[in-house]
C-alpha positions as CSV (number, residue, x, y, z in Angstrom):
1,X,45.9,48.3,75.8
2,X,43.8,50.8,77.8
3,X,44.9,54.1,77.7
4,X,45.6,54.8,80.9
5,X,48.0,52.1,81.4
6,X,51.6,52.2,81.6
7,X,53.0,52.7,78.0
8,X,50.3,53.8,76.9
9,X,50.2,57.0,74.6
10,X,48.8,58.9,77.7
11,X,51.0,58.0,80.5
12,X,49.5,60.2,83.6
13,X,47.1,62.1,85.0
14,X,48.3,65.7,86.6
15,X,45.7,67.9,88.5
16,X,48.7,69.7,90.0
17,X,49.4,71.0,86.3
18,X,46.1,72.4,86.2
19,X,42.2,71.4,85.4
20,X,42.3,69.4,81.8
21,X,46.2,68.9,82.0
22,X,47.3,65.9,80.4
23,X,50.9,64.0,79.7
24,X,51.2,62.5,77.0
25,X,54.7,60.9,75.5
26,X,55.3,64.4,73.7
27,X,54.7,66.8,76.2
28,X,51.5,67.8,77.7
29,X,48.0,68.9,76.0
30,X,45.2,70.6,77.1
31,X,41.9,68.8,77.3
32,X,38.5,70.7,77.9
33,X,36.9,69.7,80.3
34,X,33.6,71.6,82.3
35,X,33.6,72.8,85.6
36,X,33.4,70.5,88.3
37,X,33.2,67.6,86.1
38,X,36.1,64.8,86.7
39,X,38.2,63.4,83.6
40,X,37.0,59.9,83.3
41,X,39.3,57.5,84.0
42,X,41.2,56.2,87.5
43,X,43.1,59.2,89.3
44,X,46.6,58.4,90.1
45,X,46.8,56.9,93.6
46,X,48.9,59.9,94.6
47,X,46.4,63.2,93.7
48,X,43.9,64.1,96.5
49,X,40.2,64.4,96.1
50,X,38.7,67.7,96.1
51,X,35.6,68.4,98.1
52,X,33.7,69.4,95.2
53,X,34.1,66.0,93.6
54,X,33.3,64.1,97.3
55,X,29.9,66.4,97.5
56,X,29.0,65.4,94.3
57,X,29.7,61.9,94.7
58,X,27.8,61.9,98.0
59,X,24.7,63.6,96.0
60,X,24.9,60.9,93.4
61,X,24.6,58.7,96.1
62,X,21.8,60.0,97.2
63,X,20.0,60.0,93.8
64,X,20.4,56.8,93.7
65,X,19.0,55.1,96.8
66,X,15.9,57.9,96.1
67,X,15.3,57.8,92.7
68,X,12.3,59.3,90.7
69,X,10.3,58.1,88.0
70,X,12.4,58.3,85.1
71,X,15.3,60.1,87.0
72,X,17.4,57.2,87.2
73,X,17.8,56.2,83.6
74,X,18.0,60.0,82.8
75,X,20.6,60.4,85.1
76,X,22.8,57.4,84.0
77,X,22.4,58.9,80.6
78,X,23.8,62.2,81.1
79,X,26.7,60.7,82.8
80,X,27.8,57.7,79.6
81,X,27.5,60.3,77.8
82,X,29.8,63.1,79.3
83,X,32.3,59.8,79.6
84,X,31.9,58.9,76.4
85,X,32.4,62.3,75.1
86,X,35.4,63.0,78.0
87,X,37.1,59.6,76.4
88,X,37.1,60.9,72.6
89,X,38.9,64.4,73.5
90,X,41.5,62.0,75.7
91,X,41.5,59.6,72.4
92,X,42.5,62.7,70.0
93,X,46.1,62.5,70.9
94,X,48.6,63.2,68.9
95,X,49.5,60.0,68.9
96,X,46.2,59.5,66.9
97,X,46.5,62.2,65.0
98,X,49.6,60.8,63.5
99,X,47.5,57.8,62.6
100,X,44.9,59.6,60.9
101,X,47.6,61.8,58.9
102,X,48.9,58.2,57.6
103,X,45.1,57.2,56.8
104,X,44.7,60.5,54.9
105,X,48.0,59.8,53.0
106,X,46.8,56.0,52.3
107,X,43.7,57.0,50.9
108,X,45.0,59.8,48.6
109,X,47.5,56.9,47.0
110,X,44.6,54.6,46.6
111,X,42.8,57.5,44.7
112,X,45.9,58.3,43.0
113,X,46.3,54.9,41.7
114,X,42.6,54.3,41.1
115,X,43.0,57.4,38.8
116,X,46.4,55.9,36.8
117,X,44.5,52.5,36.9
118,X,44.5,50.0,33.9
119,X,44.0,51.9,30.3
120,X,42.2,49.4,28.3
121,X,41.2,49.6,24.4
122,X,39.6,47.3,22.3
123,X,40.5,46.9,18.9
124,X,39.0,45.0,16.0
125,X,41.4,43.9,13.0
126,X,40.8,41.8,9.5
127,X,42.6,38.9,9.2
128,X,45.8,39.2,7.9
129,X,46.2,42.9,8.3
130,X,48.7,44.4,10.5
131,X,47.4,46.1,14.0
132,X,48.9,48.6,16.2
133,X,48.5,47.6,20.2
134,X,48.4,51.3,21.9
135,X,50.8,51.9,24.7
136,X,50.8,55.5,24.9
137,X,52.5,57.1,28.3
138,X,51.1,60.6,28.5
139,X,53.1,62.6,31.4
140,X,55.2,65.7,30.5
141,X,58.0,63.9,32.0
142,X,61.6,63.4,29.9
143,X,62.6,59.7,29.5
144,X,66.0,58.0,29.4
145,X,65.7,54.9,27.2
146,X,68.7,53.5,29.1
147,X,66.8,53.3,32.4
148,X,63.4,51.8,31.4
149,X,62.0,48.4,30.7
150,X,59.0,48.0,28.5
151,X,57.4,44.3,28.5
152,X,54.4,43.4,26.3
153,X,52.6,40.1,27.5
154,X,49.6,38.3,27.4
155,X,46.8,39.2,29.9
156,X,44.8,36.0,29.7
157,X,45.5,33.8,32.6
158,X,44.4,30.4,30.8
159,X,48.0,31.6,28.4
160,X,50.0,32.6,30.3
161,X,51.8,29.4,30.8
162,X,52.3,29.4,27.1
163,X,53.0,32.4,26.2
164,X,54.6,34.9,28.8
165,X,56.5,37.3,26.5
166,X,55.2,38.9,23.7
167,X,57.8,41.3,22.9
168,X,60.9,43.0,25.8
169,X,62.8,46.3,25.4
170,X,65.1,46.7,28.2
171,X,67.7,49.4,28.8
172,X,66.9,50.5,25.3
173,X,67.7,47.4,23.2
174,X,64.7,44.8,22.2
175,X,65.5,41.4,24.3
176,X,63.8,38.4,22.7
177,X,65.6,35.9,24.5
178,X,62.5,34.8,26.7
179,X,59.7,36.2,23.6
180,X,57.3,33.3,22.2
181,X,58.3,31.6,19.5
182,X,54.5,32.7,17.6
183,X,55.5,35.7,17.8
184,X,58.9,35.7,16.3
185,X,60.2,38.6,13.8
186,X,55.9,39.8,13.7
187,X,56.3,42.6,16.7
188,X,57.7,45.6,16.6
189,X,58.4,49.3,18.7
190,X,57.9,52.6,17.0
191,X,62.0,54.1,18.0
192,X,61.0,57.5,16.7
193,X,58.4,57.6,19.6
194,X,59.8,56.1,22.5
195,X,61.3,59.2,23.6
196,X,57.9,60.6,23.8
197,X,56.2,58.2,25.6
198,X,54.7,56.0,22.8
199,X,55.4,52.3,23.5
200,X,52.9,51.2,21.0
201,X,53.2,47.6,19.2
202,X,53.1,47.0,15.9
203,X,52.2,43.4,15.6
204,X,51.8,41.6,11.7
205,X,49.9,39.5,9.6
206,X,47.7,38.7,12.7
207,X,45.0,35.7,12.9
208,X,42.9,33.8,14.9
209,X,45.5,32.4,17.2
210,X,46.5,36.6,18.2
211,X,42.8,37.3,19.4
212,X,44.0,37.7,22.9
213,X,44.1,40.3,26.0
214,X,47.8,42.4,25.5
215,X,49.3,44.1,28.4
216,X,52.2,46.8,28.5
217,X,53.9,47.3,31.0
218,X,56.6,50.1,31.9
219,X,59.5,50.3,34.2
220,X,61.7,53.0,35.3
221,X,64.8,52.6,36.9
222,X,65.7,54.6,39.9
223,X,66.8,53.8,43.2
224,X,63.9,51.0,43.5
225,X,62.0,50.2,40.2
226,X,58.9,51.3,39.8
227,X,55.7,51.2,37.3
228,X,55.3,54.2,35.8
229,X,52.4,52.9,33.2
230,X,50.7,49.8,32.3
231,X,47.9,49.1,29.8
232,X,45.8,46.7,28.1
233,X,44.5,46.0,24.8
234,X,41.8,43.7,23.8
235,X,42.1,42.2,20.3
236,X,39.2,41.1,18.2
237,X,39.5,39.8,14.3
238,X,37.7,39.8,11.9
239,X,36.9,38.7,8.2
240,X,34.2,40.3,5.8
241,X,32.0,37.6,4.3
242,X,31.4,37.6,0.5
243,X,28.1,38.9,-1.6
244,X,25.4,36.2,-0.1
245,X,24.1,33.9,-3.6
246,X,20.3,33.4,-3.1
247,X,18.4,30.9,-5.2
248,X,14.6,30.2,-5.6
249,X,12.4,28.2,-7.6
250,X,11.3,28.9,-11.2
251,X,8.0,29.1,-10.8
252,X,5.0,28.0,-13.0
253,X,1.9,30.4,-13.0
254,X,-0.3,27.9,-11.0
255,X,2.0,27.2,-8.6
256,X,0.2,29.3,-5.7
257,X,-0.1,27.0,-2.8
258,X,3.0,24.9,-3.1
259,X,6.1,24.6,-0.8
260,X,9.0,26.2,-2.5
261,X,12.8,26.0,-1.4
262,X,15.6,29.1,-1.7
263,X,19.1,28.6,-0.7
264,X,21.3,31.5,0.7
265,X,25.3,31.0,0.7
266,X,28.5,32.9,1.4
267,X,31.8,32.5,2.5
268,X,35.1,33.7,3.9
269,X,34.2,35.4,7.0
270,X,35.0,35.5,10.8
271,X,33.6,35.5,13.6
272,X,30.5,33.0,12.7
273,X,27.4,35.3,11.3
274,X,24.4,35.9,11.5
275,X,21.6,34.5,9.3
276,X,18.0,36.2,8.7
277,X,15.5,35.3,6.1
278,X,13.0,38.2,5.3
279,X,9.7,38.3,3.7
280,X,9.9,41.9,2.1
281,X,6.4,41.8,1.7
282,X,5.4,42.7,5.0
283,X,9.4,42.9,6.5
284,X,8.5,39.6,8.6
285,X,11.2,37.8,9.9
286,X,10.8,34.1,8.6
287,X,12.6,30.8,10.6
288,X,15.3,28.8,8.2
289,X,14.6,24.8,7.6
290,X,18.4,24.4,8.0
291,X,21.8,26.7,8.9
292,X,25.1,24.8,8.3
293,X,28.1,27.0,9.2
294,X,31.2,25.3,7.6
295,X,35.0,26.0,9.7
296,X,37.8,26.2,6.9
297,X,42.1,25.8,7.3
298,X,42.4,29.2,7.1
299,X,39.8,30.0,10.2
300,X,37.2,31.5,8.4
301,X,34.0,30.5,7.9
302,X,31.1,29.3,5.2
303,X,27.6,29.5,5.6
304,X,24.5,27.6,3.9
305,X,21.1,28.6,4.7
306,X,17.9,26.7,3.5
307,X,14.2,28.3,3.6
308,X,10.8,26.2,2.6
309,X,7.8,28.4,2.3
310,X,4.5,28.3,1.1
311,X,4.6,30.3,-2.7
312,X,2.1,32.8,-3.1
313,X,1.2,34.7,-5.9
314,X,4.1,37.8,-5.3
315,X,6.7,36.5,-3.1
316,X,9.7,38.6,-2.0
317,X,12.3,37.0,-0.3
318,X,15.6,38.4,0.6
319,X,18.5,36.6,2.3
320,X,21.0,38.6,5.2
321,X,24.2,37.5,6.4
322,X,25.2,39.8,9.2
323,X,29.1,40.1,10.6
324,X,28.3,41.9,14.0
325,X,32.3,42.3,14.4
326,X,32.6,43.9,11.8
327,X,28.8,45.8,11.5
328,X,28.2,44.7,7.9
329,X,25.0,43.3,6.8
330,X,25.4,41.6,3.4
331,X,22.0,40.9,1.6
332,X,20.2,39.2,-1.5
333,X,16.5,39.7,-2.9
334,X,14.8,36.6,-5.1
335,X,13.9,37.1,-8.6
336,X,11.0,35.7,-10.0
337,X,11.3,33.5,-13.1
338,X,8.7,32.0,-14.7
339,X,8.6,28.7,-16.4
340,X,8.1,28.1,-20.1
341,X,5.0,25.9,-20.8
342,X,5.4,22.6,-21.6
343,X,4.6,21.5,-25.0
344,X,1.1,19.6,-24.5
345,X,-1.0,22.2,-22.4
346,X,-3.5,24.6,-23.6
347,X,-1.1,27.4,-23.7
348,X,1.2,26.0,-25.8
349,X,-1.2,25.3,-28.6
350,X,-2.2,28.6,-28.5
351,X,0.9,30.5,-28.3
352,X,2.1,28.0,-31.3
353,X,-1.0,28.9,-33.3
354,X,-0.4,32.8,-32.5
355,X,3.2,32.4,-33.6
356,X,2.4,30.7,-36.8
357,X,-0.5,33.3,-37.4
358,X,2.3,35.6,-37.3
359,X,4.7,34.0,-39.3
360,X,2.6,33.8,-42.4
361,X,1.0,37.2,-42.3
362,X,4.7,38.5,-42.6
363,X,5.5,35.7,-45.3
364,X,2.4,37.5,-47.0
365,X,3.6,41.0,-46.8
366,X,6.8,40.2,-48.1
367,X,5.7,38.3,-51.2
368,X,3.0,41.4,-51.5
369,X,6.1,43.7,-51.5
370,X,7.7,42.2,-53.8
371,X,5.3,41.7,-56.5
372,X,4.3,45.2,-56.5
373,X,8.0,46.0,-56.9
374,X,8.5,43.8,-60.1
375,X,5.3,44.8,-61.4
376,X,6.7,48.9,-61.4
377,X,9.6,47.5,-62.8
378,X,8.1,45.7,-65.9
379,X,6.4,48.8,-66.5
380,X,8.9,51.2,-66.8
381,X,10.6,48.6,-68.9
382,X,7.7,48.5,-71.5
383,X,7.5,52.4,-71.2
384,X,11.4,52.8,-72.0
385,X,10.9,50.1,-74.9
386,X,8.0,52.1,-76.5
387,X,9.7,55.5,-76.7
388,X,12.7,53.8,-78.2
389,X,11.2,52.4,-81.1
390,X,9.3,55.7,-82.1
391,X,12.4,57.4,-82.0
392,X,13.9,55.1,-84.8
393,X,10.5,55.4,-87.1
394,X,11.7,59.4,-87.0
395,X,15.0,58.4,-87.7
396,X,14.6,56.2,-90.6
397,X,12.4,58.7,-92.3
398,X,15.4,61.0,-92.2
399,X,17.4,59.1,-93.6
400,X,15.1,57.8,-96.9
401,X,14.3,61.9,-97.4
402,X,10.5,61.4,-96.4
403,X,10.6,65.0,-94.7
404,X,11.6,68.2,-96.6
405,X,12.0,71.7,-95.6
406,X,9.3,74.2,-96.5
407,X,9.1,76.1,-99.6
């Protein structure tokens, strides 16, 4: 609708009101206009034309049927222009001005809820452990348990069929008349906190089959129900894998050259790791021959690495099993063994003549030590004997009166 028709927001034109007078459907506004200068748009049938406005019409007459290099188009400018700038003064109504106060209101709700918009976490859990889905309402605001509704579902569209209810509190009671059967007597509210805002889940003994997108949602009663909060949670689990077990060859000393095998394993873990094989030599990544990653009952995970290389004469090799869930990196080095000789080579003679060598020189020193032993001993024996029987000779003499006292 054009707005000078009837029903329009402006419904007439009056010049008798005075210059730039216009009627709207609230009363009448004033419009600037210049001088002279006509408010665009057809004049009511009924107002007379003033002989300024019929002289300048006549000269724009004129103009045209003598124009002047470049007049024309300048001319014609000048005059869209002042209409086009006459039209937006007659456009900012109050009719319009209305409408632009409910655009301005529109916009601050769309920041407003762009600024309360979806509160999303991620949180990473073991398997098996209990985890706290975080719900928290944060506005100074007193709550009547009685007049909300808290519902925790399942964000992921592909289960939502399945699953639309994880756990209900309405008018504060819990309602699990509609809650999934997996998650039956495992979720649980925090009633010392509701009061306060906390709508937290406490949901138990979680595994694989919980790694999903949670969504809270809260109600409040009034007159027409509205959302005062709603968040999500993302759920991740986890599972540390156990101390990687690296094996190698035992390796002979002329063994330079040859392709050798290691074997890296662990278990137990979740999500599916990583697997790097490292030459600490230079701290060069090396490519494994084979990775087999092995699903158990239980959801976890077992992994068996293979590595052939060329052995070289110091060779350092050391095994990583990385849980990027989790951030661990579990690692094993290679030991080198070396490998006893066997019996017919070179060095076996050798090390059997060096240990027989041995043997007898000790068989030696012993029999050494002990003869020099009994030999002390034999004569301290024959010593002893010796001063035993001259002390009898004395005695006898005694006796028989051999020895008298002097004179």
């Amino acid at each position: 609708m054009d707005l000078w028709e009837p029903g329009s927001p402006i419904q007439r034109h009056r010049r008798g009101s005075g210059k730039g007078s216009v009627r709207t459907g609230g009363g009448f506004s004033k419009i600037p206009t210049r001088p002279g200068r006509a408010v665009p748009g057809p004049a009511p049938l009924s107002a007379p034309r003033s002989e300024g406005g019929n002289r300048r019409r006549r000269r724009r007459g004129r103009e045209r049927e003598r124009p002047e290099a470049g007049s024309c188009c300048l001319g014609s400018a000048r005059l869209g222009s002042a209409r086009l700038g006459s039209a937006r003064l007659v456009r900012h109504g109050s009719g319009t001005m209305k409408q632009r106060g409910y655009g301005f209101l529109l916009l601050l709700l769309l920041i407003l809820k762009a600024a309360t918009a979806l509160e999303k976490k991620n949180i990473i859990s073991k398997l098996g452990d209990n985890v706290t889905l975080s719900c928290i309402y944060n506005e100074k605001k007193p709550l009547q348990l009685k007049n909300l509704r808290v519902y925790w579902q399942i964000a992921d569209g592909s289960y939502q069929e399945k699953c639309s209810v994880v756990h209900a509190l309405i008018s504060g009671q819990d309602d699990n008349s509609n809650q999934c059967i997996h998650f039956k007597d495992r979720t649980q509210l925090f009633w010392d906190r509701l009061e306060n805002g906390d709508f937290s889940l406490l949901l138990l003994n979680v595994s694989q089959s919980d790694e999903h997108t949670y969504k809270c949602i809260v109600q409040e009663k009034t007159e027409v129900p509205r959302v005062i909060h709603q968040a999500e949670v993302v759920l991740s689990l986890a599972a540390s894998y156990s101390q990687p077990i690296l094996s190698g060859p035992i390796r002979n000393s002329d063994s330079t050259g040859e392709e050798v095998t290691f074997y890296c394993k662990s278990g137990n873990g979740y999500p599916k790791p990583n697997v790097y094989w490292i030459n600490k030599v230079n701290n060069s990544r090396l490519s494994p021959s084979e990775t087999k990653i092995i699903p158990h009952d239980d959801g976890t995970f077992s992994v068996s690495s293979t590595l052939k290389v060329t052995a070289t004469a110091n060779m350092q090799i050391e095994c990583s099993i990385e849980n990027e869930m989790l951030q661990e990196n579990l690692s094993a080095n290679y030991t080198q063994q070396k490998k006893i000789s066997g019996p017919g080579t070179e060095s076996d003679k050798k090390q059997e003549k060096k240990g027989r060598g041995a043997q007898a020189a000790g068989i030696i020193c012993i029999v050494f030590v002990i003869g020099l032993l009994t030999g002390l001993i034999c004569w301290l024996w024959r010593r002893r004997s010796s001063n035993l029987v001259s002390y009898k000779d004395v005695q006898q003499r005694e006796d028989q009166g051999g020895l008298t006292s002097p004179a």
